[in-house]
N, C-alpha and C positions, 0 to 999 in steps of 0.2 A: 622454509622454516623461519620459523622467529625466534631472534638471537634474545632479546629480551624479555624478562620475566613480566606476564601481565598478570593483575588481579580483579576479579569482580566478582562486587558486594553482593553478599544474598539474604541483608537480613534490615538494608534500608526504609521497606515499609512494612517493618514487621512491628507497630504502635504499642501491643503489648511488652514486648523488649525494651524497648527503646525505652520506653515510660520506667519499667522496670527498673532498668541500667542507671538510668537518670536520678531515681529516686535513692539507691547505692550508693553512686559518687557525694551526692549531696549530704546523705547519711554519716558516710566514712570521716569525709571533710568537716563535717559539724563535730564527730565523736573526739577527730584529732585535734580538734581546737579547744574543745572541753578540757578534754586531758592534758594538752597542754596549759593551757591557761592555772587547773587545777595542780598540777606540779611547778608551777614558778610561786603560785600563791603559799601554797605548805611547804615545800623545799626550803630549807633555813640557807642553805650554800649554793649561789650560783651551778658548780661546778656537776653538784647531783643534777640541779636542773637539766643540764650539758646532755646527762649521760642520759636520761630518761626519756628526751628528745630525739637525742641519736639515736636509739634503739626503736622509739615508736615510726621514727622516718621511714628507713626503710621498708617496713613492714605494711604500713600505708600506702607508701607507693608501690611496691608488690601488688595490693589488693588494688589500688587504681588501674595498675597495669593490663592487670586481670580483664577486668571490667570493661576498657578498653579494649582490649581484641575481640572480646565477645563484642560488643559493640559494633564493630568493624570486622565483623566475621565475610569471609571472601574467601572463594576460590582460586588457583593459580594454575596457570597456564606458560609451557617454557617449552624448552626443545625435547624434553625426555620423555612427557605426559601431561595428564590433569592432575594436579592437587586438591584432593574435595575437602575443604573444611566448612565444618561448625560452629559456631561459637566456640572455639578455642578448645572444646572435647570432643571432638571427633574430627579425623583426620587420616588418610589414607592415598596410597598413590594406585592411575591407572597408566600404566606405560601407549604412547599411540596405537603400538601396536594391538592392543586389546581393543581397543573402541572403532567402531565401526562405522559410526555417526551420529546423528545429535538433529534430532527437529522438535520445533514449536508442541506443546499438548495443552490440552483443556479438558474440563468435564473428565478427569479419571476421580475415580473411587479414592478418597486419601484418608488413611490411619489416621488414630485420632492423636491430638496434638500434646504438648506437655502445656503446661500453665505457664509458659511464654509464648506460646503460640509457633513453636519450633517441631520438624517432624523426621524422626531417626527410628525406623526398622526395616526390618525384611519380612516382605509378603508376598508369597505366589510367587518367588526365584525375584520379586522385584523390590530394592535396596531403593527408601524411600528417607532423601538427605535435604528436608527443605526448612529455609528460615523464614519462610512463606508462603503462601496459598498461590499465588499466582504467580506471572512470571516464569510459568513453568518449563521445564527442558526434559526429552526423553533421550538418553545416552544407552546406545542398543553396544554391547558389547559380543565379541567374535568368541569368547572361550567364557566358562564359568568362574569366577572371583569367590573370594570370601575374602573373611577380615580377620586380623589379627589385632594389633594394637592398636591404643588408642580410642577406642570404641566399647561398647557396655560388653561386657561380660559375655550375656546371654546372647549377644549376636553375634561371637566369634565362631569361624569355623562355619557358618551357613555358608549355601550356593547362593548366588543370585546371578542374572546375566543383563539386566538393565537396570540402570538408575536414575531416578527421577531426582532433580534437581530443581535450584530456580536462581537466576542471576538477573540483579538490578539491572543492566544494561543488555538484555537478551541477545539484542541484535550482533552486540559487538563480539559477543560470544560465543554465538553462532558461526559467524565470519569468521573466528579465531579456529574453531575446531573443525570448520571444512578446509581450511587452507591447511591446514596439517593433515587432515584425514583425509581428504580425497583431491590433493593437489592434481596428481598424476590423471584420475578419473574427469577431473574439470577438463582437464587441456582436452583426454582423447576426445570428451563430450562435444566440447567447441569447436573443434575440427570439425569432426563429422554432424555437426548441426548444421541448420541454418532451414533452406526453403522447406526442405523436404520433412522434417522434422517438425514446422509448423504446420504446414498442411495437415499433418496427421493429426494434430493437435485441434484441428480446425474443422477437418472430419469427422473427429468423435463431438467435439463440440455441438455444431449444427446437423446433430442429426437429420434431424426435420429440413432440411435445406435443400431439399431434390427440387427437381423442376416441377414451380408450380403451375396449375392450370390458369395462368394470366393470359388477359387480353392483351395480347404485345403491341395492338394499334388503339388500348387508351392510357393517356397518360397515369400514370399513378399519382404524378402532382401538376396543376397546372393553376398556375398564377394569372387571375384575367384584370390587366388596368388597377391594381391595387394601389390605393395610394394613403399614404400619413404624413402628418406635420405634426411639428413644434411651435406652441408660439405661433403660427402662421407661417413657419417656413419651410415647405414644403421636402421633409427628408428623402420621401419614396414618391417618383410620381407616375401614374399611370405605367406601371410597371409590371411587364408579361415574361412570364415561363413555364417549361414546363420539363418534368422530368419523367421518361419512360419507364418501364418497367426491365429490369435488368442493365440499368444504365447507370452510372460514373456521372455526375455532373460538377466540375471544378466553375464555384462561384467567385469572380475573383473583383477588389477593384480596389483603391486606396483608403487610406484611413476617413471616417466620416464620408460613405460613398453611401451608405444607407444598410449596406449587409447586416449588421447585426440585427437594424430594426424589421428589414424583413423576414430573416431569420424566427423573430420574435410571432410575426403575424403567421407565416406559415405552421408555427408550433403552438397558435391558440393563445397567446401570452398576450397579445396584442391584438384588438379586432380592428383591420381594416376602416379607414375612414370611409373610401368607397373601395370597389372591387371586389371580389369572391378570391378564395382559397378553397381548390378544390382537389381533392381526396375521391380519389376512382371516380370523378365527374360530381361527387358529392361537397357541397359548402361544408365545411367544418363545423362556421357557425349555423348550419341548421341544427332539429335535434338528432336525425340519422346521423349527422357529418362529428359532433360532438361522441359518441359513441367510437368513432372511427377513429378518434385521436390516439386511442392505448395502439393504433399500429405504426404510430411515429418514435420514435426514439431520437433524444436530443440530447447531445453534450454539447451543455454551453461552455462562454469563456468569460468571467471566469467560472468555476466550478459551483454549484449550490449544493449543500451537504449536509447532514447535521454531523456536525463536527462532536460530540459528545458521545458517537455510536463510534463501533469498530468497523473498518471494510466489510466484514465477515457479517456481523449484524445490520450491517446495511443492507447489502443486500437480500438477504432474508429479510427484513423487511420490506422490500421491494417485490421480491415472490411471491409475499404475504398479498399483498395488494393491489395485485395483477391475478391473486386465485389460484397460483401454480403449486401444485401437488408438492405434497413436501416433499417427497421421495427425489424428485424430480425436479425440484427445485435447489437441494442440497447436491446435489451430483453436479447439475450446470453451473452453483456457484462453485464449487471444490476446480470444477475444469478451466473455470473462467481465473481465476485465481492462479493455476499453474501456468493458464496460456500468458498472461500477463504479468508471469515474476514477482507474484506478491504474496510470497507467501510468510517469509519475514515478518513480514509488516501487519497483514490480514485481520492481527487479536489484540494490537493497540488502537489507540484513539487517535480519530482523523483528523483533531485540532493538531496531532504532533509530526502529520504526513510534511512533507515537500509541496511544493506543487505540483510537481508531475508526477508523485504520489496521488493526490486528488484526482488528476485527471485521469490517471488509470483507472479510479473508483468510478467514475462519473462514464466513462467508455463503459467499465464492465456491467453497470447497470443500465446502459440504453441495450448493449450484447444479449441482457440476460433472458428479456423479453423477446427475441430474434423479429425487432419489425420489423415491417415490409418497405419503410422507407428508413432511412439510416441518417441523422443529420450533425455533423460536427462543426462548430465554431473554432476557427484557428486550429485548425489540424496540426502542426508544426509545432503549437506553443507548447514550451513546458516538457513535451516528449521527448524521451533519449532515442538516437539512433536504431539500436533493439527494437524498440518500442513500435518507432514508426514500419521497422520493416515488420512487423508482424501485423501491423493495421494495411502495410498493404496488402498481404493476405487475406485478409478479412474482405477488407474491396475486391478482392478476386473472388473469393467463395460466395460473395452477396451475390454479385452481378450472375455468377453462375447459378444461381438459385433461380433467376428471378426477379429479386429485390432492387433496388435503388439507393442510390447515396445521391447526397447534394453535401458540399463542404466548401468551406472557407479557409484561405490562408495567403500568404505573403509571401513563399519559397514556391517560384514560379517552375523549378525542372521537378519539384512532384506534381503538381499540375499536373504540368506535359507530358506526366510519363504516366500519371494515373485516369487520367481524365477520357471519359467518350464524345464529350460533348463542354465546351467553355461557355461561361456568361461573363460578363467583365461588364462592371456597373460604376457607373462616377454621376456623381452630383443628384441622384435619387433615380438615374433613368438605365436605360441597355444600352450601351454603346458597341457591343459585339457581341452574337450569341451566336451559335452554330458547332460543326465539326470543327476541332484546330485543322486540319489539312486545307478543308475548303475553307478556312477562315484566312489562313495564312496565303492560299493561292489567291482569293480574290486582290487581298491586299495587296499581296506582291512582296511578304514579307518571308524571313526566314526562320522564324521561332517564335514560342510564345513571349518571349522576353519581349523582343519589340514590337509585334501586336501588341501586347497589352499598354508601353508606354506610348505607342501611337496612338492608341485607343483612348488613353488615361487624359494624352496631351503632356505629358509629364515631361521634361527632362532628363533623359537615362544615358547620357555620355559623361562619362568623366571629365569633370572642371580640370581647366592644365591650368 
């Protein structure tokens, strides 16, 4: 429970109001200065001045007052219930117990507004209490309510059993009314989550993800002698790989080893100085191999986005432009959305995400296209723990299809635990590629930790 009373505002971008409000105060303030001024000038005696002042005060401030909470019209939240106010006429309580729960909405039908741009009735059992068009909140209630005071007349005494709302700070009020409403249901939920729970989630997902009719002896990706420079200095040089089909591939090597820029050329972003990138034995840059590219999916690092769309719009546009049936493209982003914990967030703008907000968006739109090759930059970066165990999921149910991953990162025990096969790259070239077991036997080492800084040449014992 929360000991303290919170409030939030539901009428901060509501321009018609505001402007409104605005123009009142400055109104009042001008009127009281009139009249004031007008009564010291005709008053023959101080003392009447006195008295005409004291009287006009209060009353002034009264109507500032006024004006004021309507202004600052906010909802309230504490240990007993919801408090829904209005602009300071309308006002009602919901005890916890009535509410049932409270998620994000868009695209409903809404009554028409008053000439503040404010919206208060009851339509179809549904009690619509907004200081604005968006922002919106659906509060499903367990029993039927009506109203009593405080409210118009002509809506007292109706049913209604949900209420549409809107709070300037959505998210935090959100948070507020499941941690009262559904404390008890979170905990049993997070017990009994975890592996099994995703997979299911991962199942309806990838429908399409049964085993496909692949050539298991050709590579899906193979890198031959590819090489780039800077300047003349050779980032990538003559550099080979390849990745199977149904295979894990952990590319690993230190900062400035060349990864992102191969990264770059494998995804088409970058064409090869010399060398081929080839896709089911096909150059990319041919024109069959150029065509072949919509079956790579790439989250870079860091993320590229148009930050002025919503997750939710993003991706649909993304559907949009890969061709994907709307029916069917609305279903897999709704799932990709829950698999990913975004649903919070989903109907705001991506310039106000996190960054590991981002890269959730930028995952669920390489997901949404389900390629055949899977490729992520800095896996680790920016993800929460959740996060990454649900991406390993995903590495399970790819590999199990089929598909292929190739990924990057700098936390060497996911590697090891994720990986089929290692690449470990320094100075533009392969310094170890193979199975970790047979890479580690040849060596003579114990883990990938010190393969890789054996490999790197790096220094990886603690300075005493």
């Amino acid at each position: 429970m929360i000991e303290s009373r919170k409030s939030f505002t539901n009428t901060q971008h509501n321009e018609p109001l505001r402007s409104t409000i605005h123009v009142f105060f400055g109104m009042i303030i001008f009127e009281w200065l009139i009249i004031v001024v007008a009564a010291w000038m005709l008053s023959s005696k101080t003392i009447i001045f006195l008295i005409i002042f004291a009287a006009l005060l209060p009353l002034e401030l009264l109507c500032l007052n006024y004006l004021f909470k309507v202004l600052k019209s906010a909802h309230c939240i504490d240990a007993k219930g919801l408090l829904v106010q209005l602009s300071g006429y309308v006002r009602f309580h919901i005890p916890w117990q009535q509410i049932a729960g409270a998620v994000p909405c868009q695209n409903i039908e809404l009554p028409p507004c008053d000439g503040l741009g404010r919206y208060f009735t009851i339509m179809e059992s549904g009690l619509y209490c907004l200081g604005f068009r968006q922002d919106l909140l659906c509060i499903s209630l367990k029993e039927e309510m009506t109203l009593s005071r405080r409210v118009k007349r002509n809506l007292r005494g109706l049913p209604f059993c949900t209420v549409y709302l809107n709070a300037d700070e959505r998210d935090s009020f959100l948070v507020a009314i499941d941690t009262h409403c559904h404390a008890d249901d979170q905990r049993v939920s997070l017990a009994n989550s975890g592996i099994t729970d995703t997979r299911q989630d991962l199942k309806c997902l990838f429908a399409n993800a049964q085993e496909e009719n692949t050539d298991r002896r050709e590579a899906m990706l193979e890198l031959r002698d590819i090489t780039f420079s800077y300047g003349g200095l050779p980032v990538v040089d003559c550099f080979n790989l390849s990745v199977m089909p149904g295979e894990i591939v952990a590319f690993l090597g230190p900062n400035g080893a060349g990864k992102s820029t191969t990264l770059n050329m494998i995804t088409g972003l970058l064409k090869p100085q010399a060398g081929q990138v080839l896709l089911h034995g096909t150059d990319i840059w041919s024109k069959e191999g150029r065509q072949r590219r919509s079956q790579i999916g790439f989250v870079p690092e860091p993320s590229i986005l148009y930050t002025r769309l919503t997750a939710k719009e993003h991706l649909h546009y993304i559907a949009t432009l890969y061709d994907l049936p709307y029916q069917e493209g609305k279903e897999k982003i709704n799932k990709l959305i829950a698999l990913l914990e975004m649903e919070i967030w989903c109907d705001k703008l991506i310039h106000s995400y996190s960054q590991g907000m981002k890269r959730k968006v930028s995952l669920a739109i390489s997901l949404l296209i389900e390629p055949k090759l899977l490729i992520i930059d800095e896996l680790t970066n920016s993800f929460d723990a959740a996060t990454i165990a649900k991406i390993e999921q995903i590495f399970f149910a790819y590999r199990q299809s089929g598909k292929s991953i190739l990924f990057t990162g700098h936390v060497l025990p996911i590697a090891e635990k994720l990986a089929d096969r290692v690449c470990i790259m320094n100075k533009g070239i392969c310094v170890a590629y193979g199975a970790l077991n047979d890479l580690k036997q040849q060596a003579n080492m114990t883990g990938l930790e010190e393969l890789y800084f054996s490999s790197t040449g790096e220094n990886w014992e603690m300075p005493i």
